[in-house]
C-alpha positions as CSV (number, residue, x, y, z in Angstrom):
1,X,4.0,-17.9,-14.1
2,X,0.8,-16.3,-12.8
3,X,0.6,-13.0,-11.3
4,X,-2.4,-11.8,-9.7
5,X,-2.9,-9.0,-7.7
6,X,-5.0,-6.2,-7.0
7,X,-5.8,-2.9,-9.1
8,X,-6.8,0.0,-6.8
9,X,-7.2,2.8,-9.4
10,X,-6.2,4.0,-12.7
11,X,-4.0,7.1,-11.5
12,X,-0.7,5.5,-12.0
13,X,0.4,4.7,-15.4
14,X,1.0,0.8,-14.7
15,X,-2.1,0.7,-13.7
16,X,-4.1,2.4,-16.3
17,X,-2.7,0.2,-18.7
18,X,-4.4,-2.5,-16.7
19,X,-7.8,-0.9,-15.9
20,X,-7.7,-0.4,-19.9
21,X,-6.5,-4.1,-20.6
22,X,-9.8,-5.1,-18.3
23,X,-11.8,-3.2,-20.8
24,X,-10.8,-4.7,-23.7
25,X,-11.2,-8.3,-21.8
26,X,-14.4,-7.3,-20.7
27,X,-16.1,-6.4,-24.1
28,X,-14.3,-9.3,-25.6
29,X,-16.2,-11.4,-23.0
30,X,-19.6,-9.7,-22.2
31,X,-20.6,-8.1,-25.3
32,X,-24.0,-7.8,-24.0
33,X,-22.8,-5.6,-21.2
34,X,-19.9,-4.0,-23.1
35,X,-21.0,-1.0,-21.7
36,X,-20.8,-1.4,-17.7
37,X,-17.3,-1.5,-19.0
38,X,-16.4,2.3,-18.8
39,X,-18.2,2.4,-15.3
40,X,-14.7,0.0,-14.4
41,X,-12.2,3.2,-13.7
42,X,-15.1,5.2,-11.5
43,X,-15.8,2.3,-9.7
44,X,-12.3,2.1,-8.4
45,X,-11.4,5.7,-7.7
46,X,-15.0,5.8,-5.6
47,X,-15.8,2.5,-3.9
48,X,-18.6,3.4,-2.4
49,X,-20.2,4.9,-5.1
50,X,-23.1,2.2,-5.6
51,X,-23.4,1.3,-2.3
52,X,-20.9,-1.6,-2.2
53,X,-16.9,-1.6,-2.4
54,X,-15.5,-3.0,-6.4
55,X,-12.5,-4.8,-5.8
56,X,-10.6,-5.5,-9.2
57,X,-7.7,-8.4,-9.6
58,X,-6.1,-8.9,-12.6
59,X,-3.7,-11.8,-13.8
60,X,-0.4,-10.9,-15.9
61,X,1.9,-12.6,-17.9
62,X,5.8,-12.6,-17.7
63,X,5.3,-9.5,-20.4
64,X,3.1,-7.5,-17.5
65,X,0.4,-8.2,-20.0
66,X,-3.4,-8.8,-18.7
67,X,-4.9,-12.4,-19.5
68,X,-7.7,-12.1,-17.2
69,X,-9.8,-10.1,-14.5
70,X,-12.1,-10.8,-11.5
71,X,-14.2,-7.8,-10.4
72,X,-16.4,-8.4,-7.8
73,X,-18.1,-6.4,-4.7
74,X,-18.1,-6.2,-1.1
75,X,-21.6,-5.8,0.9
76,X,-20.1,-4.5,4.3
77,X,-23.9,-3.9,6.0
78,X,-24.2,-8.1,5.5
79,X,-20.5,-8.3,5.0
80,X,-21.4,-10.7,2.4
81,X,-19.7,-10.5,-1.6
82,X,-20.9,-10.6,-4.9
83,X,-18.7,-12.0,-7.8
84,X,-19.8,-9.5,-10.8
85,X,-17.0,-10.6,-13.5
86,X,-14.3,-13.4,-14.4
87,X,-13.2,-13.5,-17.2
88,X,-9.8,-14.6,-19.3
89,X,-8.4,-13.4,-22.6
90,X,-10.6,-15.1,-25.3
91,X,-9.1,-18.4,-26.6
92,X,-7.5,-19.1,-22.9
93,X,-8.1,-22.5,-21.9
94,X,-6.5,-24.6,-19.6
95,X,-3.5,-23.7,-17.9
96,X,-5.6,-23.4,-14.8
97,X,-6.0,-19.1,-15.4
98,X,-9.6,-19.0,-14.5
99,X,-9.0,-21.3,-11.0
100,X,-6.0,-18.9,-10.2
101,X,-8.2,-16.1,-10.5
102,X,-11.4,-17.6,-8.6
103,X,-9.1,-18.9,-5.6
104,X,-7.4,-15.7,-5.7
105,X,-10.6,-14.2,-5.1
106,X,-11.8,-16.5,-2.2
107,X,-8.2,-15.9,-0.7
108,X,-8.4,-11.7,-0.7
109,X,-12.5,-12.4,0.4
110,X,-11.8,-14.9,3.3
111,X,-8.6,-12.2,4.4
112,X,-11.6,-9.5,4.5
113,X,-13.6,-11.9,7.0
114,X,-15.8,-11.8,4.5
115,X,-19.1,-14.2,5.2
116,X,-19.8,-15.6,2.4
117,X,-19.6,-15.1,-1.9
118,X,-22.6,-15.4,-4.4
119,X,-22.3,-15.3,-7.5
120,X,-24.7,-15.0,-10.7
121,X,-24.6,-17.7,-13.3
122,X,-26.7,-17.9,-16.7
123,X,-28.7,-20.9,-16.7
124,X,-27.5,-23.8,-18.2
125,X,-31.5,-24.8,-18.7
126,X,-32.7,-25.4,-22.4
127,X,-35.7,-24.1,-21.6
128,X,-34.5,-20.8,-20.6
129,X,-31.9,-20.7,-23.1
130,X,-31.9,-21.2,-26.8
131,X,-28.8,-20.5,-28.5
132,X,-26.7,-24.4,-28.1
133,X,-23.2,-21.9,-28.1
134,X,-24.6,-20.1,-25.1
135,X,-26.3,-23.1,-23.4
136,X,-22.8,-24.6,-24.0
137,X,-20.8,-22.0,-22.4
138,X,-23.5,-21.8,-19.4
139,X,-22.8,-25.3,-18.7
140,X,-19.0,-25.0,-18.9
141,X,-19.0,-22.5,-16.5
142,X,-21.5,-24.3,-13.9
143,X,-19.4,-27.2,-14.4
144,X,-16.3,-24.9,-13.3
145,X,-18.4,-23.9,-10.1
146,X,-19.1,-27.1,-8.9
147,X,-16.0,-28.5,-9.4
148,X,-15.3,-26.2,-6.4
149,X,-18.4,-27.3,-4.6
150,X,-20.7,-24.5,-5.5
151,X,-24.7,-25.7,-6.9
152,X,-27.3,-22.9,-7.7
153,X,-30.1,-22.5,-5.3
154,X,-32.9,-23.6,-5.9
155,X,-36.7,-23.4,-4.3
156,X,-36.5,-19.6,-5.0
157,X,-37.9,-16.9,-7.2
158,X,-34.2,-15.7,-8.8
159,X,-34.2,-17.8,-11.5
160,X,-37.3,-16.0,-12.8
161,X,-36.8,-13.4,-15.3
162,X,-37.9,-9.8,-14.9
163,X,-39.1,-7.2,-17.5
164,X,-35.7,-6.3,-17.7
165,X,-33.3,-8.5,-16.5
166,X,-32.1,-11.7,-17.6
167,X,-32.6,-15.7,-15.6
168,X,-30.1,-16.1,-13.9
169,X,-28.9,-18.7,-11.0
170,X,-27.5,-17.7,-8.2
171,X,-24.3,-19.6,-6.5
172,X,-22.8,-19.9,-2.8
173,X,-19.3,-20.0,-1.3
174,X,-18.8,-20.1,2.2
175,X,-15.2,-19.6,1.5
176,X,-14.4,-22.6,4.0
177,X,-17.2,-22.0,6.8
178,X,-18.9,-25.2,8.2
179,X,-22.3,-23.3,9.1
180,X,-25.1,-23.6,6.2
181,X,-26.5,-20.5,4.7
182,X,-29.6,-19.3,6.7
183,X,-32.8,-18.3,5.2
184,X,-32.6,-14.6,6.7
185,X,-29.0,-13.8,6.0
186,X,-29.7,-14.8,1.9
187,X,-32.2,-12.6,2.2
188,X,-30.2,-10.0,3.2
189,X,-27.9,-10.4,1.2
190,X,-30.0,-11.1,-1.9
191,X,-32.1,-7.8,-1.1
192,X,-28.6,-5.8,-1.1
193,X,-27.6,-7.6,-4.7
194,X,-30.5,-6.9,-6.1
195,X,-31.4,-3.8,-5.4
196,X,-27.9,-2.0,-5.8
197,X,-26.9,-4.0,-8.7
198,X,-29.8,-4.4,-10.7
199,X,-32.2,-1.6,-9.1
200,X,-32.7,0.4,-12.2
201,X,-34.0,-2.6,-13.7
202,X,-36.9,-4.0,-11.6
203,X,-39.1,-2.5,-9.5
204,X,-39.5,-2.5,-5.3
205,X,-42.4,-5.5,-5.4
206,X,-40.1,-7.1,-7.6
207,X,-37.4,-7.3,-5.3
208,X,-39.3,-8.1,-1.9
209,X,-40.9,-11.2,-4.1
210,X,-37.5,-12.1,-4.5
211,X,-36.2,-12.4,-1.1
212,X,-39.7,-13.5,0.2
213,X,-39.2,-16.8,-2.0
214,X,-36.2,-17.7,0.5
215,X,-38.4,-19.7,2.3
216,X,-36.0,-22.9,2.9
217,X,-33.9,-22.4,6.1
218,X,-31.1,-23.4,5.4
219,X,-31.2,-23.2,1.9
220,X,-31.3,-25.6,-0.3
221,X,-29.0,-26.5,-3.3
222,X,-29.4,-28.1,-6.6
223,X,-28.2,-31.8,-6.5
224,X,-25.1,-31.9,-8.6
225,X,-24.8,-32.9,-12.1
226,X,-21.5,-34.5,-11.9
227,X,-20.2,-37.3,-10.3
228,X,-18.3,-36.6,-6.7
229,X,-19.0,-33.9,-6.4
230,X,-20.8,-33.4,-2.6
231,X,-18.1,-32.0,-1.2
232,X,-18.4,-29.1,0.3
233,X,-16.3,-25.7,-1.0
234,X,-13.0,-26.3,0.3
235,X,-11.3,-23.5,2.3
236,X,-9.6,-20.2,0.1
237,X,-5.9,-21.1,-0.4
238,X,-3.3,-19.2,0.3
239,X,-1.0,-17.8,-1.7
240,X,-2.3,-17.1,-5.3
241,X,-3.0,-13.3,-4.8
242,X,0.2,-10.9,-4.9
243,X,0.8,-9.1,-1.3
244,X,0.0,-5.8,-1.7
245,X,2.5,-4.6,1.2
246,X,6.3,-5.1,0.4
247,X,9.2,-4.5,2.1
248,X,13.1,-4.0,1.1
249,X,16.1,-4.3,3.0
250,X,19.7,-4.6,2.2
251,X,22.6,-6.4,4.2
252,X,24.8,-3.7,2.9
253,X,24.1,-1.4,5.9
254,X,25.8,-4.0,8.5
255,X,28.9,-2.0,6.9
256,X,28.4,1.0,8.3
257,X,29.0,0.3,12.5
258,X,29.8,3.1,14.6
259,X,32.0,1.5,18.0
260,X,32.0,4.5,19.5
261,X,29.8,4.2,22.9
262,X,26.9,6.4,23.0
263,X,26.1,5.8,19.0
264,X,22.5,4.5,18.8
265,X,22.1,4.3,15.1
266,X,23.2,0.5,15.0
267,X,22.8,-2.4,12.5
268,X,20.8,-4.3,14.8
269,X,17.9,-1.7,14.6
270,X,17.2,-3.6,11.2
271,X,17.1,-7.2,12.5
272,X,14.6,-5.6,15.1
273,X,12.4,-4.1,12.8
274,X,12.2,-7.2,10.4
275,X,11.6,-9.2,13.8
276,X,8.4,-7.9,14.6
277,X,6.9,-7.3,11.0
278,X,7.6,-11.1,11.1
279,X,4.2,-12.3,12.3
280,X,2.2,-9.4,10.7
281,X,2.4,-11.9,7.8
282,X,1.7,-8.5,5.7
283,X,4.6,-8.4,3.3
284,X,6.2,-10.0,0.2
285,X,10.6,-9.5,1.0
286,X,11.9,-7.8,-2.4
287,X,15.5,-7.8,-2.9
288,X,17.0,-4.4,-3.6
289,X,18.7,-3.4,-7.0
290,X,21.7,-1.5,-8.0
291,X,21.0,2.1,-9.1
292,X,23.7,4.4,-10.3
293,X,24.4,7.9,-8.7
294,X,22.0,9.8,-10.9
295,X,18.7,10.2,-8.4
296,X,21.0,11.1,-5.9
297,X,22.7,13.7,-7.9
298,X,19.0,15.2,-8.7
299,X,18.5,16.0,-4.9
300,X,22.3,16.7,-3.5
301,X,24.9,18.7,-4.4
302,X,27.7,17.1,-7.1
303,X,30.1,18.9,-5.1
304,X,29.0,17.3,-1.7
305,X,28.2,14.0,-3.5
306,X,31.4,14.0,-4.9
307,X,33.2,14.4,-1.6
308,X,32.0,12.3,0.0
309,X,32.7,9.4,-1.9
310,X,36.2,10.4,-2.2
311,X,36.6,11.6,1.5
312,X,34.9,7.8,2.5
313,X,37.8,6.5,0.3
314,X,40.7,7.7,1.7
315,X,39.9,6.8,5.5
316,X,42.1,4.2,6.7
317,X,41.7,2.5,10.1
318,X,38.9,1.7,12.3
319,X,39.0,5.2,13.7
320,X,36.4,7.0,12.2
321,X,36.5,10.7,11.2
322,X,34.3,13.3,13.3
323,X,33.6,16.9,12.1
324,X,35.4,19.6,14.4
325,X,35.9,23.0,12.4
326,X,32.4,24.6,11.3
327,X,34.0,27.5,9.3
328,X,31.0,29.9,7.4
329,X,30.4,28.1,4.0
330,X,32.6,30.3,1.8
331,X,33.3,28.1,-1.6
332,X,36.2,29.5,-2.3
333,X,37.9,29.3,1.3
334,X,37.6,25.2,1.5
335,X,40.4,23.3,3.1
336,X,42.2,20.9,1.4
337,X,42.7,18.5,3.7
338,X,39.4,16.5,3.5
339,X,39.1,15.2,6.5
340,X,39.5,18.6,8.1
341,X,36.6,19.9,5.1
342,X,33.7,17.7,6.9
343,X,32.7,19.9,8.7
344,X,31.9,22.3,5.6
345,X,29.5,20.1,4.6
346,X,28.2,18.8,8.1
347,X,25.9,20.5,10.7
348,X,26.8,18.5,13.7
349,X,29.7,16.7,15.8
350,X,28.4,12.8,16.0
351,X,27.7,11.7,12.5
352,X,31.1,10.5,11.6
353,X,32.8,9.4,8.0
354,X,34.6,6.1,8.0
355,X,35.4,4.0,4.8
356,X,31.8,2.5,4.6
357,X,30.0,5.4,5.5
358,X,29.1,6.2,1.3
359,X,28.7,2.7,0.8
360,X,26.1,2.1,3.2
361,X,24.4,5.4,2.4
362,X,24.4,4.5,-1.5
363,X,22.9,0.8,-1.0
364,X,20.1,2.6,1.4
365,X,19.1,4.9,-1.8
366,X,19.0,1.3,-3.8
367,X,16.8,-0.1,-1.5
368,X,14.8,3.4,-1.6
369,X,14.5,3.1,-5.4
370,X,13.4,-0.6,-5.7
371,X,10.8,0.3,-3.3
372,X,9.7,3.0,-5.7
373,X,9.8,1.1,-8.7
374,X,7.4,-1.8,-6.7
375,X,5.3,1.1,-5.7
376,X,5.1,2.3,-9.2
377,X,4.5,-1.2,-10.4
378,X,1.5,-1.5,-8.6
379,X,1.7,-2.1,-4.5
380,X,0.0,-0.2,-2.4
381,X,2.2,0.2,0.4
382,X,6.3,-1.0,0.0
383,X,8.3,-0.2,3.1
384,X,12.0,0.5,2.5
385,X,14.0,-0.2,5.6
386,X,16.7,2.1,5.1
387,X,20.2,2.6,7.1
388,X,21.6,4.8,7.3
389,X,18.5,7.0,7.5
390,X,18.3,10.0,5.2
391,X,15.9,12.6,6.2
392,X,18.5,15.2,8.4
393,X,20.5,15.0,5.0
394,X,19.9,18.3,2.8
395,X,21.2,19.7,-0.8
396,X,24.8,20.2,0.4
397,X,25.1,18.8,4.0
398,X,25.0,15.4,6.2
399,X,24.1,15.1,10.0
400,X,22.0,13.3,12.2
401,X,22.9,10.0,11.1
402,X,22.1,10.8,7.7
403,X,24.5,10.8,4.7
404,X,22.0,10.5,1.6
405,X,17.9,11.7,2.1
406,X,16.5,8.3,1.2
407,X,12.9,10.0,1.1
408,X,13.4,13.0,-0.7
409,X,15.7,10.7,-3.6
410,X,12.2,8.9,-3.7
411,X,9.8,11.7,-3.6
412,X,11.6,13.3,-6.2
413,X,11.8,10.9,-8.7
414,X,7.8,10.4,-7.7
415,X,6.8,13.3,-7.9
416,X,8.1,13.0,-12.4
417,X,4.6,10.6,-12.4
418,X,2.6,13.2,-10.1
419,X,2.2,14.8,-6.7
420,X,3.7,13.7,-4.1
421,X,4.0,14.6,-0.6
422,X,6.4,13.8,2.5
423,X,5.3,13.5,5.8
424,X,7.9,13.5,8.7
425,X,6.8,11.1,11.5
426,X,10.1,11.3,12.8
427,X,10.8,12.5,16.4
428,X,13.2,15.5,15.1
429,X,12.2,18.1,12.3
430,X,13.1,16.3,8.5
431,X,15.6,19.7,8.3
432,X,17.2,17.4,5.1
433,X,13.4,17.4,3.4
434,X,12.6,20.7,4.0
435,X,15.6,22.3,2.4
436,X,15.9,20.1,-0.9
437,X,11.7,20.8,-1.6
438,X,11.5,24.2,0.1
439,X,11.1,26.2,-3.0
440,X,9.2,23.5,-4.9
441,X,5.3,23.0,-5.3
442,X,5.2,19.9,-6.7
443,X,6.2,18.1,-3.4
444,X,4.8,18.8,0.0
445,X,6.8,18.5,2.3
446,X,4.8,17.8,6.3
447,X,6.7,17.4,9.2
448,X,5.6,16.7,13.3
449,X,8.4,16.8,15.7
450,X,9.6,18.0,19.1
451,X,9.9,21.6,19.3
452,X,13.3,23.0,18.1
453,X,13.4,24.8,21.2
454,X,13.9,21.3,22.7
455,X,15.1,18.7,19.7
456,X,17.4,18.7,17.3
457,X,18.4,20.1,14.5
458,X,17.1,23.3,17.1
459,X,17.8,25.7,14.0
460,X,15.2,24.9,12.1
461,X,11.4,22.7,12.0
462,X,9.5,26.0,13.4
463,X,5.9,26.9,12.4
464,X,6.4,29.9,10.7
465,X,9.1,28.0,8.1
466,X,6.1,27.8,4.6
467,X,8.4,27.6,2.1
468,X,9.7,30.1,-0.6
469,X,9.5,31.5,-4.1
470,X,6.9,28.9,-6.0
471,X,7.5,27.0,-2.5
472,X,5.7,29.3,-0.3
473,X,2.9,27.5,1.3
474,X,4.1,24.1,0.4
475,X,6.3,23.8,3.7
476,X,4.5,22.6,6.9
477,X,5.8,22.1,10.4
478,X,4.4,21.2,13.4
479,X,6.8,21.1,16.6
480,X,4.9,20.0,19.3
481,X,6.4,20.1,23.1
482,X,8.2,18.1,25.2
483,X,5.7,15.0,26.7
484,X,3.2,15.6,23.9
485,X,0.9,12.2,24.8
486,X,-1.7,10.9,21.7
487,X,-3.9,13.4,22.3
488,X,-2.2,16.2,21.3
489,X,0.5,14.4,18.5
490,X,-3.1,13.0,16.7
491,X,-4.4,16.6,17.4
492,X,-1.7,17.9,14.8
493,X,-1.2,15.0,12.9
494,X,-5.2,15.1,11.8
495,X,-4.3,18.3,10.8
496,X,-1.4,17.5,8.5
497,X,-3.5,14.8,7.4
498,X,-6.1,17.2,6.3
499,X,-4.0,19.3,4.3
500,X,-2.7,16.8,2.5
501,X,-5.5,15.3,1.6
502,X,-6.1,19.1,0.5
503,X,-2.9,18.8,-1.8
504,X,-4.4,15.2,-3.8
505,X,-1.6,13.9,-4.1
506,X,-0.7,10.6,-6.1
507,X,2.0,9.2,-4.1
508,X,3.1,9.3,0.0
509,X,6.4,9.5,1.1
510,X,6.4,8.5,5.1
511,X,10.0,9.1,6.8
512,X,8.8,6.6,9.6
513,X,10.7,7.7,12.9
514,X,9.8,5.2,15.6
515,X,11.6,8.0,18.4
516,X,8.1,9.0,19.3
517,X,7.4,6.2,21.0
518,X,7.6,6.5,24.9
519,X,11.3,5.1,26.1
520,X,13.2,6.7,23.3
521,X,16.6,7.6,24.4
522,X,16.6,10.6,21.8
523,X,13.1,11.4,22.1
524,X,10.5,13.0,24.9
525,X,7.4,12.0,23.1
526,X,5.1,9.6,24.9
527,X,3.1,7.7,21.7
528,X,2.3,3.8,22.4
529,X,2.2,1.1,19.9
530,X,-1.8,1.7,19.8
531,X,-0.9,5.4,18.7
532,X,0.7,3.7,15.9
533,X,-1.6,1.5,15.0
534,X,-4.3,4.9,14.8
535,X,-1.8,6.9,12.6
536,X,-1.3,3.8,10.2
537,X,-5.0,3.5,9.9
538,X,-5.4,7.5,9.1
539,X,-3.1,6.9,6.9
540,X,-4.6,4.6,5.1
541,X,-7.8,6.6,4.9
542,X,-5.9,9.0,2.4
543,X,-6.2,6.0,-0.3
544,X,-3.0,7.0,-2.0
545,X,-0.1,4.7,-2.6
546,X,2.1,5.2,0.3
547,X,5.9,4.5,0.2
548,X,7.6,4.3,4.7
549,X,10.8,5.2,4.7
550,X,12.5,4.0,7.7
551,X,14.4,6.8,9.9
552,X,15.4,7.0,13.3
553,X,13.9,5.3,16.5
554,X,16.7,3.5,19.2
555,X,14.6,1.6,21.3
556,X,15.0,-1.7,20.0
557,X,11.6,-3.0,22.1
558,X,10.0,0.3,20.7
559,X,11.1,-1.0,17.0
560,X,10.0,-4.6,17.5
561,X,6.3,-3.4,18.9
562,X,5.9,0.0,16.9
563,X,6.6,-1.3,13.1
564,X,4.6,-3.8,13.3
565,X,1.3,-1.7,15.0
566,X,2.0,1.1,12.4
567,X,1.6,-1.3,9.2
568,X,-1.3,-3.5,10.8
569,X,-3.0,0.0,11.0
570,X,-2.3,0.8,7.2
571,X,-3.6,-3.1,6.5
572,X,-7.1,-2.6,8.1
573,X,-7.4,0.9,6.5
574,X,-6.7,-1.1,3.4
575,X,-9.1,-3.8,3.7
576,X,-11.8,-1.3,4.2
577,X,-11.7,-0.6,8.2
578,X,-12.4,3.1,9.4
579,X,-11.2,4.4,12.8
């Protein structure tokens, strides 16, 4: 099996192991530029650094092992590409590795809307070459080009050496197009290639001579050298290159279903939700695994853990049980009856326990925890659609829906491979969040939501709340009032946005609330699906990889709308888009 997908830095360990894999693969292959190798890991982290974006695939074995690379750049003035490096482990042949990685790249390049891809070939020319092992491997990979309909062009000054830089041809793609290539966009393009990838090397006369020698419109192609093959490129396929977005779900939460009228935290919030990302087309489905209790142990209370397992076991009966005795938390005044202990460890009236309340809670941490191990393993964005949700949840206590803190159980364990922060787009304040990272600097913990004055949890999410001990400062909130339109949510939000960005960190935690959204029944916000679409995109911006954790929103229209406008924002953001 072939894996191929894309590397977008080298901050997490998985894939520093891969940018250094591509290293070793790119010596091995181009000796003679052995050294553009260490410029690999900067090129990443800074896109834009030479005046183009480097986009890096890499193929993988069953072992996670790389066998081969394609690192190649994105012109978005012509928004036209330029394939730098392919290249598969040495003594790789056949098995089709090299035409996984090339149609991989037309795939991610035709998603970009990109125009067109050129590409730089030796010469396969005796004339121009003399060593026969060189010729020979110039020829096999022309051969390789034209087998997908690519010829050199020819009538032009770009096979001609320079001072300092080699002969070289220079190839085509369309990626599936029907219009020819036009004498003024080559030279546009061929102006931008050479003078940001080979600018130190030839001079400004050189260059304009270059594109100047485009003179055919269209232009013209080398006849080709093997039989059959007129056809134009084909169009990219679909399919080789790994999605970089990934969502998890579990059927486990249809357990947990409240009959009690009035309770809006319902399974079929989750066949909403996976309704509308549907078309997005964005996302690869990843089944979730079984975790023991251990992460959850790290951010809750054994005690309360504890209980509630057993309390969840001893219910009998459809009837579930609702908290009705808040006594001050004394440990060593606890009632026995457990049923009647709930509320010692609950901070409102309507979350209720019933038999399946602990098993749907523990199966939402699983599917928080596979989403973290696929973030960790190299997506850029995995969304875990968790339910129950987590994020009213704190060290010791349940409420709001919220049994386990799916987002904190994530951050947590994140935050053992680097920074990370939370941000609360949830409607009401992420109380849970705030008091399991309140004294901790390692996480930041961000939330916007309605005012307390005016939203629940009311007794906490206020502005003046920044955290304690090593904590202090590391605790944001931004309560905003009742009918707070874009305007003033993306006001606050830019700000939160700001300071994290502030913070670096190396991973995002997003406890996705979609009760912002105008029509809410528990909200009074007024966001639209386009707000969404602007916050995902912002998001984006921050170029960390960002794990959504799915929280409240009852709207079921809201859900099927919202979702999928949040994550198309965090796709264009993604493919390069600004806002």
């Amino acid at each position: 099996m072939i894996r191929i997908h894309q590397v977008y830095g080298a901050n997490l360990p998985a894939d520093r192991l891969r940018v250094e894999q591509v290293q070793a693969l790119f010596r091995a292959n181009f000796a003679y530029a052995a050294s553009e190798a260490e410029k690999i890991p900067a090129l990443l982290d800074d896109p834009f650094r030479y005046g183009y974006r480097t986009i890096l695939l890499v193929s993988e074995n069953a072992r996670s092992a790389v066998t081969g690379f394609s690192l190649f750049l994105h012109f978005p003035e012509v928004n036209s590409s330029f394939l730098d490096y392919l290249a598969v482990r040495p003594g790789t042949r056949g098995g089709g590795l090299g035409s996984a990685l090339y149609e991989a790249t037309r795939e991610y390049l035709a998603g970009l809307g990109s125009r067109g891809l050129y590409i730089e070939t030796l010469p396969d020319d005796p004339a121009l070459i003399e060593d026969p092992a060189f010729l020979k491997e110039n020829r096999r990979r022309l051969r390789f080009y034209e087998g997908y309909g690519l010829r050199p062009i020819v009538n032009t000054d770009y096979d001609r050496p320079a001072p300092k830089l080699r002969a070289g041809y220079l190839l085509f793609d369309g990626l599936g197009r029907k219009e020819p290539l036009g004498r003024d966009e080559a030279r546009a393009a061929v102006r931008l290639i050479i003078k940001r990838k080979h600018g130190k090397s030839v001079t400004e006369e050189y260059i304009e001579r270059v594109v100047d020698s485009f003179t055919d419109d269209p232009v013209r192609f080398r006849p080709p050298r093997a039989a059959g093959k007129t056809a134009p490129p084909p169009p990219p396929p679909a399919g080789r290159l790994e999605r970089p977005f990934a969502r998890v779900s579990s059927e486990a939460h249809t357990v947990h279903l409240v009959h009690q009228r009035g309770y809006v935290e319902r399974p079929v919030r989750v066949g909403a939700i996976l309704e509308g990302l549907e078309p997005t087309g964005l996302f690869a489905a990843v089944k979730p695994r079984r975790f023991g209790e251990g992460a959850i142990r790290e951010v809750h209370n054994r005690d309360f853990v504890n209980y509630l397992k057993a309390v969840c076991r001893t219910i009998t009966g459809s009837r579930p049980v609702y908290p009705y005795v808040f006594p001050i938390r004394r440990p060593e005044r606890r009632p026995k009856e457990l049923a009647v202990r709930a509320g010692y460890y609950c901070v409102d009236t309507f979350t209720p326990l019933d038999r399946n309340a602990y098993r749907a809670a523990r199966a939402a941490v699983d599917v928080v925890l596979t989403a973290m191990d696929e973030l960790l393993g190299g997506r850029r964005v995995v969304y875990a659609i968790c339910r129950p949700p987590g994020h009213h949840a704190g060290i010791r206590t349940f409420g709001g829906f919220c049994y386990f803190n799916n987002a904190a159980v994530a951050g947590h364990q994140l935050s053992k491979w680097g920074k990370a922060a939370v941000l609360d787009l949830d409607y009401h304040h992420g109380n849970g969040t705030q008091d399991i990272f309140y004294r901790r600097d390692d996480v930041l913990t961000i939330s916007l939501h309605g005012h307390p004055a005016i939203a629940y949890p009311h007794f906490s999410g206020f502005a003046d709340e920044r955290g304690e001990g090593e904590g202090t400062g590391y605790n944001r909130n931004y309560p905003l009032p009742a009918g707070s339109g874009e305007e003033a949510y993306l006001g606050a939000f830019d700000r939160a946005v700001k300071r994290i960005g502030n913070f670096r960190p190396a991973f995002l935690v997003v406890s996705l609330g979609l009760d912002t959204l105008r029509g809410d029944p528990t909200g009074s916000f007024l966001l639209t699906a386009g707000s969404l679409e602007k916050i995902g995109r912002r998001l984006g911006g921050l170029k960390v990889p960002i794990l959504v954790v799915q929280e409240g929103g009852y709207s079921l229209r809201n859900l099927r709308r919202g979702v999928p406008a949040f994550f198309t924002g965090l796709a264009r953001a993604l493919a390069g888009d600004t806002y």
